[in-house]
C-alpha positions as CSV (number, residue, x, y, z in Angstrom):
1,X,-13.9,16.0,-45.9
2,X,-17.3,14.8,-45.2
3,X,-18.0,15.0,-48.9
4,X,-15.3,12.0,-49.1
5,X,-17.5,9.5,-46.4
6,X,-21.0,10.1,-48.8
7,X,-19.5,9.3,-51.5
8,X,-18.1,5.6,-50.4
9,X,-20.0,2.7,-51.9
10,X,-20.7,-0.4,-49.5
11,X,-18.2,-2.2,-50.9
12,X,-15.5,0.5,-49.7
13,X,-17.1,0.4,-46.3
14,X,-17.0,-3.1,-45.8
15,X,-13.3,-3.1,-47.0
16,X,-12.8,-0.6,-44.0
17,X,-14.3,-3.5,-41.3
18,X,-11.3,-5.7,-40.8
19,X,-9.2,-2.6,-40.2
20,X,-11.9,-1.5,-37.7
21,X,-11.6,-4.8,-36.0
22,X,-8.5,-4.8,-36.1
23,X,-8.0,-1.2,-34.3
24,X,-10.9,-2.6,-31.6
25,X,-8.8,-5.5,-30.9
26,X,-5.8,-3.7,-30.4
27,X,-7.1,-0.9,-28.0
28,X,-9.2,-3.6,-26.4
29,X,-6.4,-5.9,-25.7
30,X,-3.9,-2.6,-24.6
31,X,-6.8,-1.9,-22.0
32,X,-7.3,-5.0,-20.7
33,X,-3.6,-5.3,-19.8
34,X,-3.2,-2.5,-18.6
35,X,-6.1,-2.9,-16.0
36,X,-5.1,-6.1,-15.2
37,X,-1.9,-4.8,-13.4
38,X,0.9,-6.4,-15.9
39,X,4.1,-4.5,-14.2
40,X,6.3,-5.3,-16.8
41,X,3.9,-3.7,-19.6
42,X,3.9,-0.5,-17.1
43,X,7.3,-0.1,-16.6
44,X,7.4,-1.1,-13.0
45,X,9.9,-3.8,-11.8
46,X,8.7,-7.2,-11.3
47,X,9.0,-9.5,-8.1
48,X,11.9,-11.8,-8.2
49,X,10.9,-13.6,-5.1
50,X,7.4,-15.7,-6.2
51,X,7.1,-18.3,-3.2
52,X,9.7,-18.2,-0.8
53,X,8.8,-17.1,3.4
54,X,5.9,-14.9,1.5
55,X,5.0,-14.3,4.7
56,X,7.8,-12.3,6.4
57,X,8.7,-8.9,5.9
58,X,12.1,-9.5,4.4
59,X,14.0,-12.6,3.9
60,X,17.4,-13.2,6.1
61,X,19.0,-16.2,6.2
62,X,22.4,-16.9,8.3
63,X,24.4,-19.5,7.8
64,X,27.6,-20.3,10.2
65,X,31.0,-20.9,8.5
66,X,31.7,-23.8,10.6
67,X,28.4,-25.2,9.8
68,X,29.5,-24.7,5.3
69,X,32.1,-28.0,5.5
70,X,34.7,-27.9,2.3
71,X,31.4,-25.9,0.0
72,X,28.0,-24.6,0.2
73,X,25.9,-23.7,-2.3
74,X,23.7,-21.2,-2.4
75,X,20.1,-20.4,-4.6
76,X,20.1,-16.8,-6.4
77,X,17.1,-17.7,-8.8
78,X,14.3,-17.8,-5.7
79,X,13.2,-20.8,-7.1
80,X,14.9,-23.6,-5.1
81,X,12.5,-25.6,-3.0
82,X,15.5,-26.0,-0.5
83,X,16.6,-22.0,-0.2
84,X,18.7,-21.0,0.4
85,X,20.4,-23.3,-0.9
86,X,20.2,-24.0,-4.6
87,X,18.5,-27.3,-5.9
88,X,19.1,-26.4,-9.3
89,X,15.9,-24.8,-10.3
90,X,17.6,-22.1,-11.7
91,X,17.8,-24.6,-14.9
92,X,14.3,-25.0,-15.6
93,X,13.6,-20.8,-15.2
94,X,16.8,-19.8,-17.5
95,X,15.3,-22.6,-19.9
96,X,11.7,-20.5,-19.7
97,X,12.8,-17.1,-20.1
98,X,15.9,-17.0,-21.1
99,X,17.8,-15.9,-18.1
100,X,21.6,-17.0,-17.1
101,X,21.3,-17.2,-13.3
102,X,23.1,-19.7,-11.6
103,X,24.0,-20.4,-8.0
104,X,26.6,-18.5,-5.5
105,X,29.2,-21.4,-4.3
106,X,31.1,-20.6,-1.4
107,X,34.2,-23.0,-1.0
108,X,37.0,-23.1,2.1
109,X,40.1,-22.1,0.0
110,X,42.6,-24.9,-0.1
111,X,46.1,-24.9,1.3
């Protein structure tokens, strides 16, 4: 197999660079995700929630019937400036990715 290397021209070796590169580029770029902590490259779940109370242990809202009127509606996107109730940012972040979320409305059933 060696035999096969000596006998390559320079011509045949420099045909072999881009591929090189190429392979470099690859493994270089793998590595450099991977090392930056991408979660979604590792197969870890993401974070849903990106801003909202980032400072409490878990997030708990409570909202009193009384307090809904005839509906209330309610962010499921974690993106609403105004949670939890929805603003309508869910819009903007199905337009990015490509998701369908929308928001929970709670309304008082009519009689």
């Amino acid at each position: 197999m060696l035999d096969f290397y000596k006998n390559l021209s320079g011509s045949d070796w420099a045909s072999l660079i881009p591929f090189g590169v190429a392979c470099a580029a690859i493994g270089f770029g793998t590595k450099l995700i991977l090392d930056n902590n991408l979660e979604f490259l590792k197969g870890k779940p993401s974070k849903v929630n990106l801003s909202v109370k980032k400072t409490e242990g878990k997030v708990v809202d409570t909202v009193d019937m009384e307090d809904i009127g005839k509906q209330a509606v309610f962010c499921r996107c974690w993106r609403s400036k105004k949670f939890p109730y929805c603003d309508g940012s869910h819009n903007a972040h199905n337009e990015k990715c490509g998701d369908n979320v929308g928001p929970l409305i709670i309304k008082k059933k009519e009689s």
